[in-house]
VOGU-3710 file (C-alpha; in Angstrom, 3 decimals, decimal comma):
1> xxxxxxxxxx> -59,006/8,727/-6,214  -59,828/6,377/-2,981  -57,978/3,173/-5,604  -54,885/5,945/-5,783  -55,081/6,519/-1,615  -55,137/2,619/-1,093  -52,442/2,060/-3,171  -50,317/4,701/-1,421  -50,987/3,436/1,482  -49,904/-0,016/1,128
11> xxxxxxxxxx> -46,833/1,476/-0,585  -46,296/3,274/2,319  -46,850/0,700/5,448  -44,677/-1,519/2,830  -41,914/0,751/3,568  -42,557/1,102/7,301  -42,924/-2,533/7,497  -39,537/-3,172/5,745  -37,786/-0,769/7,776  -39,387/-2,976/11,155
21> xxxxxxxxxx> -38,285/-5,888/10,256  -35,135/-5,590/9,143  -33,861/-3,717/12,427  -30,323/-3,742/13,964  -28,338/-2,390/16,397  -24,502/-3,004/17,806  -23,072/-1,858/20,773  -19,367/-1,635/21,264  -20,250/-1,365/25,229  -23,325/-0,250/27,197
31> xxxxxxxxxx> -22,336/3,595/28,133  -25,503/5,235/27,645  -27,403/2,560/26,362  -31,432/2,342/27,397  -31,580/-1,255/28,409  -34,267/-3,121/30,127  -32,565/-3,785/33,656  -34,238/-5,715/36,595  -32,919/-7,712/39,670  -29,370/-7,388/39,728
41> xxxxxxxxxx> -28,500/-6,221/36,100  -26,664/-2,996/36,156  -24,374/-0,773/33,700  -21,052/-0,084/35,060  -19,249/3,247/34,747  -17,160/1,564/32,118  -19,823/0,403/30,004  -19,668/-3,180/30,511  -23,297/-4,568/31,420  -23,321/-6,815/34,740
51> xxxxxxxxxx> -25,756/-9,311/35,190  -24,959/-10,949/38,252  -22,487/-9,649/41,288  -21,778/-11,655/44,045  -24,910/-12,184/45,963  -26,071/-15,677/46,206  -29,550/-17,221/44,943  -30,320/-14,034/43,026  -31,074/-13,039/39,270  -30,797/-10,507/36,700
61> xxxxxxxxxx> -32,454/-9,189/33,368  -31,139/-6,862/30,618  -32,866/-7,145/27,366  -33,377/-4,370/24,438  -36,163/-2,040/25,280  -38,420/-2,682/22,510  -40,201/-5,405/20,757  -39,587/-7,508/17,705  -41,571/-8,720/15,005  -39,854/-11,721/14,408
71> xxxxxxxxxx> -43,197/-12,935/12,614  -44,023/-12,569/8,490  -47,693/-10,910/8,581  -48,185/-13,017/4,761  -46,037/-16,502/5,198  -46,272/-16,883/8,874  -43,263/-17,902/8,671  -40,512/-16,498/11,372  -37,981/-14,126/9,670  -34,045/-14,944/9,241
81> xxxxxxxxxx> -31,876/-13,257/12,385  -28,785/-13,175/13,555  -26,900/-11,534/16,744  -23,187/-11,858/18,295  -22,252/-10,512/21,935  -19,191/-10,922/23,797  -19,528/-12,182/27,345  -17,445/-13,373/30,240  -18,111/-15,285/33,184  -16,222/-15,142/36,343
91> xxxxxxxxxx> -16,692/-17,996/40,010  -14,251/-18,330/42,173  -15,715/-21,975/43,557  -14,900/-23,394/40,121  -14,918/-27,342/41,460  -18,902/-26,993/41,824  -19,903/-24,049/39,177  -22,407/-21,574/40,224  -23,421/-19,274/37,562  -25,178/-20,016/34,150
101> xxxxxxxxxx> -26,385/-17,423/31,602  -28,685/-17,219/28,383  -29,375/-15,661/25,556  -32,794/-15,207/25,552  -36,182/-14,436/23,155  -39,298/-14,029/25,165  -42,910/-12,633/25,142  -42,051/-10,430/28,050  -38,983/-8,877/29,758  -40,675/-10,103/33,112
111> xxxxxxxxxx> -40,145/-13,334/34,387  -42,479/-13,469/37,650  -42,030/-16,810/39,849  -39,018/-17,175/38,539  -36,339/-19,005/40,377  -32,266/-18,325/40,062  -29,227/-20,965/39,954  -30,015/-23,887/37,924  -33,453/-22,436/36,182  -31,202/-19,057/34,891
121> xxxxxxxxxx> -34,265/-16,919/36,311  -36,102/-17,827/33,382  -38,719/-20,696/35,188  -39,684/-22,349/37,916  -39,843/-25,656/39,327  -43,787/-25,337/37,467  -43,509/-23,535/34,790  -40,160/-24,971/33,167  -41,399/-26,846/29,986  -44,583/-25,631/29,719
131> xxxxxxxxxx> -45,323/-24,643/25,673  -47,241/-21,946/26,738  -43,731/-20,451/27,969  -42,601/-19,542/24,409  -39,083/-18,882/25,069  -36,119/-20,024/23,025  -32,790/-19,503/24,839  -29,054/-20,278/24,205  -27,585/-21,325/27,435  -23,889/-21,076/28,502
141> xxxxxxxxxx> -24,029/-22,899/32,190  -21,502/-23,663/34,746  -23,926/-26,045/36,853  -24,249/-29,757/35,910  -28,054/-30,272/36,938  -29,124/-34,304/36,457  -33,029/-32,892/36,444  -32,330/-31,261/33,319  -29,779/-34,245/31,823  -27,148/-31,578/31,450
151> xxxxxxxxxx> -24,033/-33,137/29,741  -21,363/-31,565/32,165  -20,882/-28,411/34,117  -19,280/-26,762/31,253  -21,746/-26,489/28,252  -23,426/-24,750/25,574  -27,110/-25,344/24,954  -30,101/-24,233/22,781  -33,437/-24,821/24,910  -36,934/-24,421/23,607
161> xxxxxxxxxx> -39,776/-23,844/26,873  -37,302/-25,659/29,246  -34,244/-26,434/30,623  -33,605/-29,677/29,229  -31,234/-28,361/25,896  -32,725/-29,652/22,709  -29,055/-29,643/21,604  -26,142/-29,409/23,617  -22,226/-29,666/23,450  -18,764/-29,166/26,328
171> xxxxxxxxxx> -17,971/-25,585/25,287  -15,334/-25,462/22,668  -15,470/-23,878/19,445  -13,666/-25,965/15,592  -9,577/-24,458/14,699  -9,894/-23,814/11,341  -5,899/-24,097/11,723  -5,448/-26,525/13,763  -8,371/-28,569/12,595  -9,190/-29,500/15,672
181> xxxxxxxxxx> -11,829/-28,807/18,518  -10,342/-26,658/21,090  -11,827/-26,857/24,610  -12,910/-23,527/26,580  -13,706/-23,051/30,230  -17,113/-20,599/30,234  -16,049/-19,376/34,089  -12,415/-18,572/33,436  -13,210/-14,827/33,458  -11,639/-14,920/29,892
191> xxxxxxxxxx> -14,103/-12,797/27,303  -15,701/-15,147/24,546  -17,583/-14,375/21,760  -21,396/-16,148/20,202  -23,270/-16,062/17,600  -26,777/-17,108/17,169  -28,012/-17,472/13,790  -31,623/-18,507/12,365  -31,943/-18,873/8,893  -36,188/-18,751/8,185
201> xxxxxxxxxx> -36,032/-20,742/4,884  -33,509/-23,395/6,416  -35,453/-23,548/9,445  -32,026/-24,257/10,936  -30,502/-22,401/14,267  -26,941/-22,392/14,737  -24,667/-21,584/18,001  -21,310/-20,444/17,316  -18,539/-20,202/20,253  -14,933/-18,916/20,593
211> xxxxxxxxxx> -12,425/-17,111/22,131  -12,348/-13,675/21,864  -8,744/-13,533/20,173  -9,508/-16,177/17,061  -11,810/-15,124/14,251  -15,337/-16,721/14,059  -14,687/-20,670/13,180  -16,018/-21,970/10,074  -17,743/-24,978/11,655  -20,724/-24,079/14,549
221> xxxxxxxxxx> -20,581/-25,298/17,845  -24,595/-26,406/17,577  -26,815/-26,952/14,820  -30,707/-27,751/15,122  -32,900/-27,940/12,474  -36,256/-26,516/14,112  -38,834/-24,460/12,708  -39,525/-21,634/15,107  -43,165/-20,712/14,133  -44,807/-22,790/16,586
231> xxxxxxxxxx> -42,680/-21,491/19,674  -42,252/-17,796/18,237  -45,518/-14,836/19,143  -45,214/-11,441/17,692  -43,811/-9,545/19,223  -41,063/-10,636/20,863  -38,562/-9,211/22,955  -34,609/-10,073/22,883  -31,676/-9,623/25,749  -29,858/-11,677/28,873
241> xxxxxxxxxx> -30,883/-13,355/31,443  -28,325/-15,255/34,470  -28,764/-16,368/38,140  -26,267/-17,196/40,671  -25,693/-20,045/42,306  -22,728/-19,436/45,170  -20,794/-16,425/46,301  -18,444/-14,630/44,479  -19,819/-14,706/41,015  -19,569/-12,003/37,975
251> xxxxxxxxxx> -21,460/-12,668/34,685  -21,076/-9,762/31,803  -21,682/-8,791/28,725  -19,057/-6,748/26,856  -20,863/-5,820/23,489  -23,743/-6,693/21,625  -25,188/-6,675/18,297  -28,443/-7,791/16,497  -29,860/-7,625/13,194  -33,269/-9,138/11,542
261> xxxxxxxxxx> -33,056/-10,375/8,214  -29,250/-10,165/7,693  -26,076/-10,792/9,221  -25,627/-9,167/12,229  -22,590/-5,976/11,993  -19,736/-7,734/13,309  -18,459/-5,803/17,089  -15,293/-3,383/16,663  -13,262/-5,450/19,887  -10,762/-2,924/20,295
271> xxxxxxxxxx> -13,705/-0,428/21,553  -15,125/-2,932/23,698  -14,684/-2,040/27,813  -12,173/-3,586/29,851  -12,698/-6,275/32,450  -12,081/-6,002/36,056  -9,409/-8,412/37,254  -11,261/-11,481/38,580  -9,150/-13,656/41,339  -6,972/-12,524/44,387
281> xxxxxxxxxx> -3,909/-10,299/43,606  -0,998/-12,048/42,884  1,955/-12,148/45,106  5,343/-10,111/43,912  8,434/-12,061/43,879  10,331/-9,053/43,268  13,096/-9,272/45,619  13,525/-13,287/45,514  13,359/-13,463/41,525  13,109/-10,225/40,515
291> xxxxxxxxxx> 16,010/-8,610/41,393  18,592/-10,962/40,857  16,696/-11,241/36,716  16,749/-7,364/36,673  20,491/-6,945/37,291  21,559/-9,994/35,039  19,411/-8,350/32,946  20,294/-4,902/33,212  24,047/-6,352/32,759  23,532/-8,357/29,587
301> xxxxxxxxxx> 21,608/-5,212/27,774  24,765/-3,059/28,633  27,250/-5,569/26,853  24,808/-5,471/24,192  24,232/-1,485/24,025  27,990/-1,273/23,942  28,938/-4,198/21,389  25,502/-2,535/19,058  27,508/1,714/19,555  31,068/0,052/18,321
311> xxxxxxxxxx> 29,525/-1,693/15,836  27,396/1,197/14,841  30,132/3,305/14,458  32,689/1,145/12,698  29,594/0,335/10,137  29,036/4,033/9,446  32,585/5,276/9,987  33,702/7,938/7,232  37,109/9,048/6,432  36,968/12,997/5,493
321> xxxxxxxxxx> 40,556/13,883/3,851  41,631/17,291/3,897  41,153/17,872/0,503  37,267/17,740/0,652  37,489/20,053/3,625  36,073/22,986/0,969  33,332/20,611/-0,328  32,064/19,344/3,288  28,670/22,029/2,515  27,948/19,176/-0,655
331> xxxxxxxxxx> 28,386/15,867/1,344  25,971/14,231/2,731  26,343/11,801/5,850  26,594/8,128/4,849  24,178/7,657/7,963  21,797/9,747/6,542  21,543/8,185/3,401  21,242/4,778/4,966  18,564/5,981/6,980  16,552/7,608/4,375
341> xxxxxxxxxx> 17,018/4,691/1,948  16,131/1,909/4,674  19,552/0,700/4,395  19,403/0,753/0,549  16,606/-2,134/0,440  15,475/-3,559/-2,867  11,929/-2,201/-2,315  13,344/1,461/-2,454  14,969/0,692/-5,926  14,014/3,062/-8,426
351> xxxxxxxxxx> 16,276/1,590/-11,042  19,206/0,127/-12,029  21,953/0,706/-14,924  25,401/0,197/-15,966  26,903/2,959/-13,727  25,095/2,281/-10,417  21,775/1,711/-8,693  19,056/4,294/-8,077  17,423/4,551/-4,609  14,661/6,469/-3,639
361> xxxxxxxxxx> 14,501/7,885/-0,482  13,519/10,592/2,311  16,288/12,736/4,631  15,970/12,234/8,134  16,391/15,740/8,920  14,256/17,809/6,504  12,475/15,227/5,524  13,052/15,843/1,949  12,238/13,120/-0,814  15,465/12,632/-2,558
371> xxxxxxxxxx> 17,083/10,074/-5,324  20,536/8,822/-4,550  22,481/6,840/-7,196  25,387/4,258/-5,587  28,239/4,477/-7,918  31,600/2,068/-7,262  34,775/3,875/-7,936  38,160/2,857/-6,941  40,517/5,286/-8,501  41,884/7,853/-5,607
381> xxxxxxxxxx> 42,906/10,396/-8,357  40,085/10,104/-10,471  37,797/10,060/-7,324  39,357/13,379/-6,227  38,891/14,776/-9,929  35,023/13,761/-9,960  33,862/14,954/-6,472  35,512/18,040/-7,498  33,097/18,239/-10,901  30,484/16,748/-8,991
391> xxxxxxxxxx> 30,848/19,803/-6,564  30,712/22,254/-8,969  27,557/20,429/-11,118  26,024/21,144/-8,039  26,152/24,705/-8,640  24,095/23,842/-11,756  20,675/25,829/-11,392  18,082/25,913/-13,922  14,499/24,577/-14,335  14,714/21,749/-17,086
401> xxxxxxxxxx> 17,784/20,204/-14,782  17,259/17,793/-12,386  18,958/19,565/-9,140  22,535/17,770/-8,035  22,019/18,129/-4,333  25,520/16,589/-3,094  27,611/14,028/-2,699  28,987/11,113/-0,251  32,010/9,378/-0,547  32,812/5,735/1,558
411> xxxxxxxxxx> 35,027/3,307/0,938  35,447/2,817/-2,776  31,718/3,561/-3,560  30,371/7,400/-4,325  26,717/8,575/-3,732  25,008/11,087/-5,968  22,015/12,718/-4,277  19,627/14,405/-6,637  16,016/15,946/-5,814  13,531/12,899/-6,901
421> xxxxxxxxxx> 11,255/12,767/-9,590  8,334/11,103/-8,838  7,034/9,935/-12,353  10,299/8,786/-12,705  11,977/8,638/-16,143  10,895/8,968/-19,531  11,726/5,702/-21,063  9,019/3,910/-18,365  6,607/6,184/-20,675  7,689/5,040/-23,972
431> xxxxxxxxxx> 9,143/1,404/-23,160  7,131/-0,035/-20,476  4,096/-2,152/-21,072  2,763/-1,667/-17,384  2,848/2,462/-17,688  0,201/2,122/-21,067  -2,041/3,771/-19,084  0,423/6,586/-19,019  1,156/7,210/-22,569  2,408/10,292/-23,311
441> xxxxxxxxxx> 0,824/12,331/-25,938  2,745/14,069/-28,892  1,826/17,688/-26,614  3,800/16,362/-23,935  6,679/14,496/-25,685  7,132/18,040/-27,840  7,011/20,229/-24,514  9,603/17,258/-22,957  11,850/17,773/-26,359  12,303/21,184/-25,641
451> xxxxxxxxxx> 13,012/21,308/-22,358  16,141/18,766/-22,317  16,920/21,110/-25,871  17,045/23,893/-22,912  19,155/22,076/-20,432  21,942/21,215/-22,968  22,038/24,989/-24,040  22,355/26,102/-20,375  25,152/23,079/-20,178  26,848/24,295/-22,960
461> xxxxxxxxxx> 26,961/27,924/-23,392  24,711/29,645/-20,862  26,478/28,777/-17,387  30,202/29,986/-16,241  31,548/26,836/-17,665  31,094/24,082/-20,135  29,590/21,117/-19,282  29,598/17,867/-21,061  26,885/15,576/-20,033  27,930/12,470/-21,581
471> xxxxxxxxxx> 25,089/10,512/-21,287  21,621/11,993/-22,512  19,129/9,222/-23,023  15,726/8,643/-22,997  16,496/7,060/-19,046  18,588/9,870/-17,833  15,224/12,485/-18,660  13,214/12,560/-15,330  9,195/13,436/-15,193  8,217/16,013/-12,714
481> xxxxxxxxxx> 4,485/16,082/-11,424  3,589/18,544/-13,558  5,388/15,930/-16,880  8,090/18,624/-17,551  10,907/16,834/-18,260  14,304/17,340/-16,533  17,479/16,055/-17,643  19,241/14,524/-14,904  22,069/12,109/-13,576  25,331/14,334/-14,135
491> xxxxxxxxxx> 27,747/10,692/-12,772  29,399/10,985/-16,418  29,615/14,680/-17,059  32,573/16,926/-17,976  33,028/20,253/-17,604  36,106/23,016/-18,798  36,528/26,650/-19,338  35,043/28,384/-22,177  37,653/28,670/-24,961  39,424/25,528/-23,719
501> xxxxxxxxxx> 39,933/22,088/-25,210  38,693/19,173/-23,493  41,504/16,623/-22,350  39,654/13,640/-21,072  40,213/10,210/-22,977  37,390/7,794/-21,186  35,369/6,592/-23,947  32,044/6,822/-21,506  28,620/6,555/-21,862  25,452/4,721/-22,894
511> xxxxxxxxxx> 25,837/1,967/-26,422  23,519/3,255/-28,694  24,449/7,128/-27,583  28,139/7,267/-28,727  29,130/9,638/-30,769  31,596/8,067/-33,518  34,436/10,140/-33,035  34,572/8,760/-29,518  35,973/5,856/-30,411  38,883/7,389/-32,403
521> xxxxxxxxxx> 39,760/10,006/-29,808  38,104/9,696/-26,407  37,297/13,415/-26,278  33,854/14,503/-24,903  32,960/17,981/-26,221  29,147/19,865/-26,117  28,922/17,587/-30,001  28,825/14,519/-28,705  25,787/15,775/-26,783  24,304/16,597/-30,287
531> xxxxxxxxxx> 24,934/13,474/-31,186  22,898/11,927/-28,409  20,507/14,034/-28,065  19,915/13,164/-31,930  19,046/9,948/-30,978  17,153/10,926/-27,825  15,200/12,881/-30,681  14,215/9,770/-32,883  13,731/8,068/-29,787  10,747/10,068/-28,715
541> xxxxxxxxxx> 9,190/10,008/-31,953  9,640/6,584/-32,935  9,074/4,819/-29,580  11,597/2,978/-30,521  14,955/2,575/-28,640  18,137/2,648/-30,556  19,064/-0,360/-31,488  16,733/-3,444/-31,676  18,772/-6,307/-32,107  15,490/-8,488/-33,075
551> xxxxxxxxxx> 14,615/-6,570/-36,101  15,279/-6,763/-39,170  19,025/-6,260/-40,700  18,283/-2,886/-42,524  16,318/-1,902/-39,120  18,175/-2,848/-36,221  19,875/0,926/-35,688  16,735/2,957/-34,963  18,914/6,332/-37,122  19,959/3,696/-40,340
561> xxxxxxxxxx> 15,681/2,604/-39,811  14,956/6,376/-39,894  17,632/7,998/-42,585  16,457/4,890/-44,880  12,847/5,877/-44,818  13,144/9,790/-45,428  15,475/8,660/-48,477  12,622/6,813/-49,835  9,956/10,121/-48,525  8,250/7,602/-46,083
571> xxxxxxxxxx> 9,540/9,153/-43,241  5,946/9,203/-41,108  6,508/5,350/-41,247  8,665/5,522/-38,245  6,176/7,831/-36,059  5,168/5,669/-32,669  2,168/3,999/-33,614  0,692/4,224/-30,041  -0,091/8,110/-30,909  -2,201/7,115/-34,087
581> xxxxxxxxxx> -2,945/9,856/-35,863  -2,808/12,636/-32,794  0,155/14,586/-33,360  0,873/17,969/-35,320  2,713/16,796/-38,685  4,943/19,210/-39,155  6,091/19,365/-35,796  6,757/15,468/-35,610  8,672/15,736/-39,273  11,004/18,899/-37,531
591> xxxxxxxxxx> 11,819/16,471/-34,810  12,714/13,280/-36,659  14,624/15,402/-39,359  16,609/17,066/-36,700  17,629/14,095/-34,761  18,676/12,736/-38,240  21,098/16,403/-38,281  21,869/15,970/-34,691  23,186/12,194/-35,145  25,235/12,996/-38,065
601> xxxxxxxxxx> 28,408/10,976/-37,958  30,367/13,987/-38,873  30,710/16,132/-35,978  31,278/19,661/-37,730  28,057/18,639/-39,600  25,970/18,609/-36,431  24,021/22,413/-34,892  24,913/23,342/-31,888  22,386/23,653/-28,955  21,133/26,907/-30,024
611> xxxxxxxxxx> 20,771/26,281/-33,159  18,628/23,028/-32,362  16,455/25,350/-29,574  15,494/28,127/-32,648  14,486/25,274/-34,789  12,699/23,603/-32,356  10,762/26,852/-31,370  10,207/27,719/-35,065  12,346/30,763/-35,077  14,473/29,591/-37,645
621> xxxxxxxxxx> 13,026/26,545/-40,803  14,696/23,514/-41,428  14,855/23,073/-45,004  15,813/19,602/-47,329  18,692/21,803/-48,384  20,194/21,411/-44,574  19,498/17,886/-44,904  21,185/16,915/-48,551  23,720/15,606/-46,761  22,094/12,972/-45,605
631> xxxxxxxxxx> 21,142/11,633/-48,822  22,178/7,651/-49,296  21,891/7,856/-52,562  26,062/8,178/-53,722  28,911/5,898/-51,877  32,600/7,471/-51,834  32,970/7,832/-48,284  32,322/6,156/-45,122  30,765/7,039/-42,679  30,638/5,635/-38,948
641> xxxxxxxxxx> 27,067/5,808/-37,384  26,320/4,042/-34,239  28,609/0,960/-35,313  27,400/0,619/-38,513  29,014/1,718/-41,665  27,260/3,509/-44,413  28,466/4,964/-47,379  27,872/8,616/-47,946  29,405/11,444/-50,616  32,070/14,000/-49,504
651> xxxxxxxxxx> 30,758/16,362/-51,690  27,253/16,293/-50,250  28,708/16,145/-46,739  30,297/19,398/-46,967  26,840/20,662/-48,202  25,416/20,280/-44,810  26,856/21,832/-43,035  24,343/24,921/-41,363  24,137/27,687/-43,110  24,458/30,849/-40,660
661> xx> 27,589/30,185/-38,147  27,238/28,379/-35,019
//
């Protein structure tokens, strides 16, 4: 049991002893700080710790209230430390100095008999280097004193029991930059920052000096090897000590921080205190200079203001014709879009394709994150036409549709604004290397599926007209936060009256999308949507895009790739192999199938929309029989897929058409 006590109890004082020597403390400023404070040491208001004021021959003390164990109870040996203060010192009799002040490590916070000016009220004339003194000090002094061989009156110095520096050097600190030394003048008034450092297993003390503005240099000011045992007695105590020599003289320190066995935590400057001005006020030249600057001035920032509103203006100047007069609630202020785009910079680029470039960006106004698309157009007829669609898209309002917010129209170039996405679009997902970490599962591609099998319904027979999107792709389906997908980017559509015929003869859209038969007639109807969205369908499931140009002959059209392996029953061949094995069979086979239906070449073969949304949800089967037509296996017709031509049999084409109307 009393084996079990000992053994806590060295456990314990292990602990305690740890926790002693390896204390710190920083202070960004002295406000409420318990310091040691004698002669004419003093905490200002501000925080900023004064050691000397402007009384001549007289001294002051500040050091940390409590002792130090600088000492290692089982080596001997005196432990690592390290501290960094900021300090400035302020004489207005610069041509003869007067003020020095130290750094300072001492058996007592007393100095009795101590003498100010050149002994830094740390000795006097008979006790200043005397071993028994055990003090080690790092001196920054403005007085050249020949009794102590001082260099200059301008100098750093580490001193060990006396005066006389052990190592000294002119105050300047090593530009990492500039590779130089750069000179400093210690009674400028400017703030400066040291740091002392003692590494125990070195034995080797180093002085570090700069400015206040430049980070800590590389290269120390001072560098002594010295083993401190021998001067060092537990315990010690740490702080400041400074004297004056003539009038008018202001020594302070700004912010300290100490640590024992570690690096000492670096000061936060910007909560440091401010310095009194130091030096008489100087004199205005207001009314000989100044005023005479101030009106040229005034003058030349008027011209400017003036030349920066007319340029201003002509840069954002829009031309609203009277026809748009009933569309103004859908446009959008060029200036607004400038604004909320940065001015359309490359770092708010979203994307870029063959109609335009994608911006992201957010209103001024409302503040709203929005994607606009810059789209050139030059046709005044055709530009009339399409703001007029474009207006009435906008009208478009359901949930697996990326909203059309508006429009803006300036000279020759159009701007589609559209709510923004911010997973962006869907091929990133299946294309991009970077977004592997974002692979979408087969749950999430299925749900996607669906949803842009929704928005082509609502395009094509649930709203008050019909609208032709022209351009469904894998790109043009936008991720929401929640992955829903949205099918967006309406620059291409079409839309007519129920129970019309479409009249347009633009062969538009994406290579790889086309339906055949708009190369033959130019005329965009809800099939050629089918088609598309047939090969957005393979797309998804494949991870493939539609044609691969580096592939191999028979597998360079992602639907000839596809048809060619259900003819031989090896359809699963094609699934993306980045889902492995994690996807619902039957649901994948529904989906490839179906985008083989959807791409048919022959238009009448293909379901409409809500035919595609019952098979998708199951309500309805999609049997081989629907799918005979497909078969590659007979050759006495041709058939135009995607650019390629393969040869199919009438009679089998006429079998697939859907059973059950349209």
């Amino acid at each position: 049991m009393f084996v079990k006590f000992v053994v806590l109890f060295l456990l314990l004082w292990g602990s305690i002893a740890s926790q002693l020597n390896d204390i710190g403390f920083t202070y960004n400023g002295f406000g409420g700080v318990n310091m040691g404070l004698d002669g004419l040491a003093q905490i200002t208001d501000n925080g900023l710790l004064l050691l000397v004021n402007t009384t001549k021959q007289q001294m002051g003390h500040a050091f940390y209230p409590h002792p130090l164990h600088f000492m290692s109870s089982s080596t001997g040996s005196v432990f690592s430390f390290s501290t960094t203060f900021v300090f400035a010192m302020f004489t207005q009799f610069t041509s003869i100095g007067g003020t020095a002040m130290a750094f300072v490590m001492a058996p007592s916070k007393k100095f009795p008999g101590a003498s100010p000016a050149g002994y830094i009220g740390l000795f006097n004339i008979t006790t200043v280097g005397n071993s028994s003194n055990h003090v080690i000090a790092v001196e920054m002094d403005t007085i050249k004193s020949p009794e102590f061989n001082d260099i200059d009156g301008n100098h750093v110095g580490i001193d060990i029991n006396d005066l006389k520096s052990a190592q000294s050097a002119p105050a300047s600190y090593f530009s990492d930059q500039e590779n130089r030394y750069v000179n400093l003048t210690l009674f400028s008034g400017q703030a400066m920052q040291l740091w002392v450092e003692y590494s125990g297993p070195q034995k080797q003390l180093n002085v570090t000096l700069a400015s206040i503005d430049v980070p800590k240099p590389t290269i120390p000011l001072l560098s002594l090897n010295i083993d401190l045992s021998p001067i060092v007695v537990d315990p010690m105590f740490v702080g400041f000590s400074s004297a004056t020599h003539t009038f008018d003289v202001h020594n302070y320190v700004l912010g300290w921080s100490f640590k024992m066995n570690g690096k000492a935590k670096e000061l936060t400057l910007s909560q440091l205190p401010k310095l009194p001005r130091f030096g008489p006020k100087k004199k205005s030249k207001m009314f000989s200079v100044g005023v005479p600057v101030i009106v040229v001035t005034l003058l030349l920032v008027f011209i400017f203001i003036i030349q920066f509103i007319v340029k201003t203006k002509k840069k954002f100047a829009e031309v609203l014709e009277d026809w748009e007069s009933e569309y103004r609630p859908h446009r959008f202020k060029y200036r607004d879009l400038y604004i909320a785009t940065k001015g359309f910079k490359n770092n708010e680029l979203l994307g870029t394709g063959g109609f335009g470039r994608v911006y992201r960006g957010v209103l001024p106004r409302s503040k709203a994150e929005v994607a606009v698309k810059r789209v050139s157009y030059n046709s005044t007829q055709g530009e009339r036409e399409f703001v007029a669609e474009i207006v009435s898209i906008g009208k478009l309002r359901n949930r697996n549709i990326v909203p059309l917010l508006g429009y803006c129209r300036r000279k020759g170039e159009l701007f589609l604004v559209y709510d923004f996405m911010p997973n962006g679009s869907l091929d990133k997902f299946l294309f991009d290397q970077t977004t592997i970490g974002k692979m979408l599962n087969w749950n999430q591609r299925f749900r996607i599926i669906k949803s842009v099998a929704a928005a082509l319904l609502y395009l094509h027979e649930e709203w008050e007209k019909i609208v032709v999107h022209r351009d469904v792709k894998s790109s043009n389906v936008l991720i929401d936060k929640e992955f829903n997908g949205r099918l967006g980017d309406f620059g291409l559509a079409r839309l007519y009256d129920h129970g019309t015929v479409p009249q347009t003869t633009h062969v538009m859209g994406t290579l790889g999308y086309l339906a055949p038969e708009l190369c033959r007639n130019g005329k965009a109807n809800p099939s050629v949507d089918v088609f598309a969205f047939g090969i957005f369908l393979l797309e998804v499931a494949c991870g493939r895009r539609p044609i691969e140009p580096q592939a191999s002959k028979e597998c360079v059209l992602l639907v000839d790739w596809v048809l060619s392996s259900w003819g031989k029953g090896m359809i699963l061949d094609t699934v993306d192999r980045k889902l492995g094995m994690n996807y619902e069979v039957e649901e994948i086979e529904l989906v490839l199938k179906l985008g083989l239906l959807c791409s048919h070449s022959i238009p009448n073969a293909r379901p409409y929309m809500r035919q595609v949304v019952r098979y998708l949800e199951g309500e309805v089967p999609l049997s081989d029989i629907t799918l005979l037509g497909l078969s590659t296996t007979t050759n006495d017709k041709t058939l135009v897929s995607l650019g390629s031509t393969v040869t199919r049999s009438s009679s089998v084409v006429a079998e697939s058409v859907l059973s059950g109307g349209r």
